[in-house]
N, C-alpha and C positions, 0 to 999 in steps of 0.2 A: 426072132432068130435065136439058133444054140451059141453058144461063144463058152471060153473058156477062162477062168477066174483062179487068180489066188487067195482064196475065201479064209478069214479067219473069223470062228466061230464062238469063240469067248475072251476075254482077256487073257492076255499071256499067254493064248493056247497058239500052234501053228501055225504057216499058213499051208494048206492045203487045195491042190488044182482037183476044180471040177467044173462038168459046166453047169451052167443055166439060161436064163434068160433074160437076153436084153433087148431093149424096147426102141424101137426105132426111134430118130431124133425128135422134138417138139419145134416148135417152130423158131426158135433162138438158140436152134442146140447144132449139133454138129456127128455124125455116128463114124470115128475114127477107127480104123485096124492098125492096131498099135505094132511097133516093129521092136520098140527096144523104150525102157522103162528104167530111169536111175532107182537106187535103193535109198535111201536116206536114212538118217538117225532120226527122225521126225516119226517115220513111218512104225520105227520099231516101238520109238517112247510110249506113243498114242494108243498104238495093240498093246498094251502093257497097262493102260493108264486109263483110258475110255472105262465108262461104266458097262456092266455088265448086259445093259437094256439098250446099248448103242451098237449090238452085235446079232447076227452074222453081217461082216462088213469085208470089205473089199478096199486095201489101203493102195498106196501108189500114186505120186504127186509131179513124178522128174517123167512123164510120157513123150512117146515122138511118132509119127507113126503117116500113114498114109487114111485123108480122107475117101471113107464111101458113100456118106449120104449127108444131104443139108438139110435144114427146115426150110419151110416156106418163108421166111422173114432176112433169112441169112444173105448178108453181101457179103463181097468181097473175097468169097473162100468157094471153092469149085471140086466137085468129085474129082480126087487125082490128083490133089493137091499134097504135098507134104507140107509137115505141120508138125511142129512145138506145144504141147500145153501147159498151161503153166495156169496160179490159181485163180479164182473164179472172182470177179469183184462185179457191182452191178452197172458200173458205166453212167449212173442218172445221180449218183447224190454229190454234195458238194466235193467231199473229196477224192472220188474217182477224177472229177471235174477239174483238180488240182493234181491232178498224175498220180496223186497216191492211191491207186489200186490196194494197197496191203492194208489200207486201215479203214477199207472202203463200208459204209456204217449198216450191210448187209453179210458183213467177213462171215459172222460164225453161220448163220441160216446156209448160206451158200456152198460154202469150205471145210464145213465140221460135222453139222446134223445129217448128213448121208442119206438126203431125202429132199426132192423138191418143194418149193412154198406150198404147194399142192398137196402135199403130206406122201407122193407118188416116188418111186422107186424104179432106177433104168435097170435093176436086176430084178430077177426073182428064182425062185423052185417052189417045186413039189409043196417045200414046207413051209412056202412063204416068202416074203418080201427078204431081200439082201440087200442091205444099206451100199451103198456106192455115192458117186458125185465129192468122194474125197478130195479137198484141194477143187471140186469143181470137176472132177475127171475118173477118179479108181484106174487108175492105168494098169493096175497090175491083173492086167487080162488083156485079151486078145481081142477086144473090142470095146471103146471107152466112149460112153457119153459125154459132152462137154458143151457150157455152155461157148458160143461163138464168137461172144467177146471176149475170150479168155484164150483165144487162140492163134497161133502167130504162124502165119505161111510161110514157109522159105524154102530156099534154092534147093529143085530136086538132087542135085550132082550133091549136096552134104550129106555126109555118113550122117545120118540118123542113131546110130547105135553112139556116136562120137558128142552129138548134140544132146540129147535127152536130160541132163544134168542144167542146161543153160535154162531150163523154167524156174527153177529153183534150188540148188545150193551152188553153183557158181556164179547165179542172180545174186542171191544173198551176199555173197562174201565182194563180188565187185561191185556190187551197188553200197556197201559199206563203204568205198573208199571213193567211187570216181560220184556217187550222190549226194554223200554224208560225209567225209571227212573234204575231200577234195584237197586232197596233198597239192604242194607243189614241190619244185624240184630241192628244193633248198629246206626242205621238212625232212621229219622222220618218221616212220611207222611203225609200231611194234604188233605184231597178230602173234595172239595168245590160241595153241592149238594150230594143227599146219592140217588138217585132213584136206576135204574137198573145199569145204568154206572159206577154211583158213588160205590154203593154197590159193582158191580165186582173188582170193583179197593182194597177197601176196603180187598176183599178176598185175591185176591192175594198179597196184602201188607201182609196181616197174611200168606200167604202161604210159603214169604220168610223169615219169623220168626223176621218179624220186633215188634220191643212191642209197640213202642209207634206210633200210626196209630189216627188221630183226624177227625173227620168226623163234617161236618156241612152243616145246612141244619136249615130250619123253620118250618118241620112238626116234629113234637114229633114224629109219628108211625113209621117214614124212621130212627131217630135218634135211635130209638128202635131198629129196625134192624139191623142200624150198631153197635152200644155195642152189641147185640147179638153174633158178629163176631168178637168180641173181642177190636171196635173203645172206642174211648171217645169222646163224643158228645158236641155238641155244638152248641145253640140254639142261633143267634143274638139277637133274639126277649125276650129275657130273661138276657141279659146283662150288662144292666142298661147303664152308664156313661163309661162302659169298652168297646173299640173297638175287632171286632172280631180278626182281628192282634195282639193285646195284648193278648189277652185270648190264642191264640193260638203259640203265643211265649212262654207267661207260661210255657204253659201244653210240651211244647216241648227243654224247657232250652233253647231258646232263638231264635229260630226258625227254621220252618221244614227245612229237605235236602233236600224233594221232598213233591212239590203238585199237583194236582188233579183238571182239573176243569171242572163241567160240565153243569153249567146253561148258559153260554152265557149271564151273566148280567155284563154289564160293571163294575158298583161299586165293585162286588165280583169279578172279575177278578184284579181288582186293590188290592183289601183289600190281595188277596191271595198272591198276588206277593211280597208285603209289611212285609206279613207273615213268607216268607221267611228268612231262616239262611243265613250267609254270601256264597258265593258260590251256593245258593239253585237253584233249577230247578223246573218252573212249566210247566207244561204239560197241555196246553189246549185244549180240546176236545168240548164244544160247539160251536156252533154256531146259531145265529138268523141274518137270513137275512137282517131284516127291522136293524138292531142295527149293520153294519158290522165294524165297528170302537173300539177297546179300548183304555181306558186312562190308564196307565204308569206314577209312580212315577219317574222321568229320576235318582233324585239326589241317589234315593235309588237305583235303580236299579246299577247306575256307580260306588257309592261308593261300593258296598257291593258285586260288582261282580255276581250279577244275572242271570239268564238266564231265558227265558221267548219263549218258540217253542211250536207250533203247532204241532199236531197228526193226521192222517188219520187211523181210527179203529186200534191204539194204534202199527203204525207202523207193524201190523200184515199180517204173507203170511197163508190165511185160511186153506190151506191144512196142514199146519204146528201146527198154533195154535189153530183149534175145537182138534183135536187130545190130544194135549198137557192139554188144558183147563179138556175133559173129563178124563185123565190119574189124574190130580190131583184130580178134583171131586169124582173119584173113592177111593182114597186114603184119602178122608176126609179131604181134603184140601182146596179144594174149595167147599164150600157149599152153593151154589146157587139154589138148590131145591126148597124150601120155598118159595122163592121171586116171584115164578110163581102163576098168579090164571087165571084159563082158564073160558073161553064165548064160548059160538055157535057161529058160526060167524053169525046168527042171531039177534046175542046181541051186533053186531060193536060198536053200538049206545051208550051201556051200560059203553062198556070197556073205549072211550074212555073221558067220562063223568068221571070215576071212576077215571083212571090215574088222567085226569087232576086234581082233587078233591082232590087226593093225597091218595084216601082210597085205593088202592093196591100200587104195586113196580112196578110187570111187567105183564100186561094183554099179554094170548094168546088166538087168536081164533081156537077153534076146529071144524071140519066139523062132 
């Protein structure tokens, strides 16, 4: 069947709508008409970063959309189902077996080469195969192959356009805290960056009834959002002669138990770690390609007993935690509603002009 794509054609270059062709489902796949599609900073790094022989591709990871067709193999998921995707892990080796989906030992075949084991492709044109199965999905078209273990039913009455983010960046950022750090009340958290990531984390910090939660970041409107959710903010650019480590020792009796990190800027990964209380833990969730090195304080880190590990979507098994996420959002606990503002996918252009500008949180596109 024809379906429509936002195709980007080489590194760095556009994304452009057109259609092409995609291939009815396989037998473990699932053939979704997508409704609404988060944008992420993942989506833009990779068009940016991918080799030149990993394109024409089809990016798009935060999908949400209404099922129309199943494979023959598929339970549990029904034409006219609505549905979350979220990425792709294989369900059979030890650590999908262990709920870690993110480090599942198929990730990159699956989630990255934009092509089935099969070396086969759920797009194509005229001029050939178009790389898709991004994340297991290419959402960013109007109709997404996926595999069906990668795909989470839920309640037709939920805005879709509201959900699409919960596959992945407000996966990441609360499974940072309610997986990996697991605050309690009488702890502290500092999330270094307040966008989508930062802000999910931020939620669920307040959802485990943590009080003192510090959020930092250099646009006022993102700091606004997190005091809205109950953080206290923190503006480097306003600091004077005070380092953000200090300020945020302050603010937290001498420093966090758990941080948050999600810009991938080396200096603030260092400043955060510094931030840290004796025994503290930060949890780093960016990454920038071009930058894949951080600098570490050794003497603080050895004295002070640090810990300093990495997260793949906040250690989360999807099936487990869109579920989880929405049960809390339901309960007024996570309130991530707001943070969304939706475009045409018309308006790729616009949204992702705006993110980076910093004037929204979370751009989604709607068909």
């Amino acid at each position: 069947m024809r379906t429509t794509v936002a195709v980007v054609n080489g590194p760095g270059e556009p994304f452009v709508l057109e259609e092409v062709e995609v291939d009815g489902p396989r037998a473990d796949e699932v053939l979704v008409r997508i409704v609404a599609t988060g944008l992420c900073h993942t989506d833009l790094s990779l068009r940016d970063t991918l080799p030149a022989e990993m394109f024409p591709r089809v990016f798009g990871h935060e999908g949400a959309g209404v099922v129309e067709e199943v494979g023959a193999d598929v339970t549990g998921i029904e034409v006219g189902d609505h549905v979350v995707l979220s990425l792709a892990s294989c369900r059979a080796c030890e650590r999908c077996a262990a709920g870690l989906a993110g480090y599942c030992e198929q990730t990159l075949m699956l989630n990255y080469m934009g092509f089935r084991e099969d070396g086969s492709t759920s797009y194509s044109r005229d001029a050939g195969p178009v790389y898709g199965h991004f994340f297991g999905q290419s959402s960013f078209a109007r109709h997404a192959v996926a595999l069906a273990s990668s795909v989470i039913v839920v309640d037709p009455e939920l805005d879709l356009t509201r959900i699409a983010p919960y596959g992945c960046g407000f996966m990441a950022g609360s499974g940072a805290v309610l997986n990996v750090a697991q605050p309690g009340p009488g702890d502290s958290v500092a999330v270094y960056g307040v966008g989508a990531v930062g802000l999910a984390a931020v939620a669920a910090a307040r959802s485990r009834g943590v009080e003192t939660v510090v959020a930092v970041d250099l646009l006022p409107s993102r700091l606004e959002a997190a005091e809205q959710l109950g953080a206290l903010g923190v503006n480097p650019a306003v600091l004077g002669e005070t380092t953000v480590a200090d300020r945020v020792k302050e603010l937290t009796g001498g420093g966090s138990a758990y941080a948050v990190e999600t810009t991938a800027v080396p200096s603030v990964l260092k400043e955060a770690a510094q931030a840290l209380g004796v025994q503290g833990m930060l949890v780093v969730l960016g990454l920038d390609m071009s930058r894949p090195e951080f600098p570490i304080d050794a003497i603080d880190l050895l004295q002070n007993g640090k810990v300093v590990r990495g997260s793949v979507e906040g250690d989360s098994d999807p099936l487990e935690m869109v579920p989880r996420m929405l049960r809390l959002n339901a309960e007024g606990r996570f309130p991530v509603d707001d943070l969304v503002t939706t475009y045409r996918f018309t308006e790729i252009d616009t949204a992702i002009a705006d993110v980076l500008a910093g004037n929204v949180v979370k751009p989604v596109l709607v068909w």
